[in-house]
N, C-alpha and C positions, 0 to 999 in steps of 0.2 A: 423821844429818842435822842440820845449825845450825839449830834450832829459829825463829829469829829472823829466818834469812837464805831460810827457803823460801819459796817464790812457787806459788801457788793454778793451775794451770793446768784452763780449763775443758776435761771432756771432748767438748762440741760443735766445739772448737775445733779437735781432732783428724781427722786420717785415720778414716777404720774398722780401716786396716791397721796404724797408729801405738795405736788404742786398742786395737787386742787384743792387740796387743803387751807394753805396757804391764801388760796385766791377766793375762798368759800368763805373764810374768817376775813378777808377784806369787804366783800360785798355784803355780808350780813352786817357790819357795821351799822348802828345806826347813824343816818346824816350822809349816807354815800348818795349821791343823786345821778341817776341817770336819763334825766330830761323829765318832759311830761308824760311820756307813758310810760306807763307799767313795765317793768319786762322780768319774766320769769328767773327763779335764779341759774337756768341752764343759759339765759343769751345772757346774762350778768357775768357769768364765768366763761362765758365764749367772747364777751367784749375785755375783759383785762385780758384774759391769757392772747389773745391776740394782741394788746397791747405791750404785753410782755413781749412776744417772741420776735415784733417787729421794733423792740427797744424803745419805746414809747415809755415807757415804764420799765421799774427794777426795783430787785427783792434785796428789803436789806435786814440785815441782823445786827441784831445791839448786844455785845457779848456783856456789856455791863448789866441791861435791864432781861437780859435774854428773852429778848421780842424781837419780832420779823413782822417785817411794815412790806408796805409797797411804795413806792416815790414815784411822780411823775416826772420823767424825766424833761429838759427844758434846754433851749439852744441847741 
């Protein structure tokens, strides 16, 4: 993703059906790790979106490559 060119999309802005989407295409990823246990894809998508909503994390969009990431947010 153009680092320069992404655009911050808030997730209130969203669907419910658009943000779990979103957060469902993140966690299938593969290489996403979420420690040594297992955890099903319902506490997978209840740990980002909780990450999300407490700003831990933000959705962003690439109007160049038209893809929406997630970034961990830092500082």
């Amino acid at each position: 993703m153009s680092a320069g060119a992404a655009v911050e999309i808030p997730y209130r802005e969203l669907t419910a059906q658009a943000l779990r989407g979103v957060i469902e295409a993140f966690v299938l990823r593969e290489g996403t790790d979420y420690g040594e246990r297992e955890c099903s894809l319902e506490e997978k998508v209840a740990q980002v979106r909780a990450q999300i909503e407490r700003g831990a994390a933000r959705i962003l969009f690439d109007p160049e490559t038209r893809t929406v990431t997630l970034e961990v947010v830092t500082g």
